[in-house]
N, C-alpha and C positions, 0 to 999 in steps of 0.2 A: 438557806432554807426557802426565800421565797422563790428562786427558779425551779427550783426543783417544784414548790407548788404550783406553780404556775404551768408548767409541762404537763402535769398530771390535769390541770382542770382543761390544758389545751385538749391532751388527749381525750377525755370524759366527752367533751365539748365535739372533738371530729366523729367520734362512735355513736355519738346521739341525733348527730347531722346524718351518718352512714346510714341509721336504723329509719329515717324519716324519709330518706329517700328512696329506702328499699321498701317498706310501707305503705309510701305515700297514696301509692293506687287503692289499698285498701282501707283507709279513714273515708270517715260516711261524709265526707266532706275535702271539696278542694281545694287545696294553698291554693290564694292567688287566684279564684273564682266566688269569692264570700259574698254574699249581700251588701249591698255598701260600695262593694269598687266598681268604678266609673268605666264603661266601656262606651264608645259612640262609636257607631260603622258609619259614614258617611260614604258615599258615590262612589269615592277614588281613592279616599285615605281611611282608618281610621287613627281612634285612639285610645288609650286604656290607661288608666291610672288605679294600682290598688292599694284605693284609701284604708277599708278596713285590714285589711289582711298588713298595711303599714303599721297600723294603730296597734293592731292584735300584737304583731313581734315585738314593738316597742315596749308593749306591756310586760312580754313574756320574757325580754331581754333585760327589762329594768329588775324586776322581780331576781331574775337569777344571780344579779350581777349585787340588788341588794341582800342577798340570802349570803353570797361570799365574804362579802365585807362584814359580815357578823363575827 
């Protein structure tokens, strides 16, 4: 029983990635361009760290993962 759950939340889990990335242009808002993440262009390099949109998933990945173990 639990592989067989586990398949099912895999798949729930790829359809919901599938629909985010077929979406994604249309949210008033973009992964990965939030308020909060660190970009610096310098001369010849730059750099780009995204802290909130780190923060955001962690949130959203802890929440989900504590919703299943209920």
């Amino acid at each position: 029983m639990g592989l067989g759950r586990a398949l099912i939340v895999l798949g729930l889990v790829l359809v919901a990635m599938g629909l985010l990335v077929t979406f994604a242009g249309r949210l008033p808002f973009r992964i990965g361009r939030l308020p909060g993440d660190i970009a610096i262009h310098g001369k010849n390099s730059s750099f780009y760290f995204p802290l909130t949109t780190c923060i955001l998933l962690s949130v959203v990945f802890s929440l989900v993962l504590w919703i299943f173990r209920r």
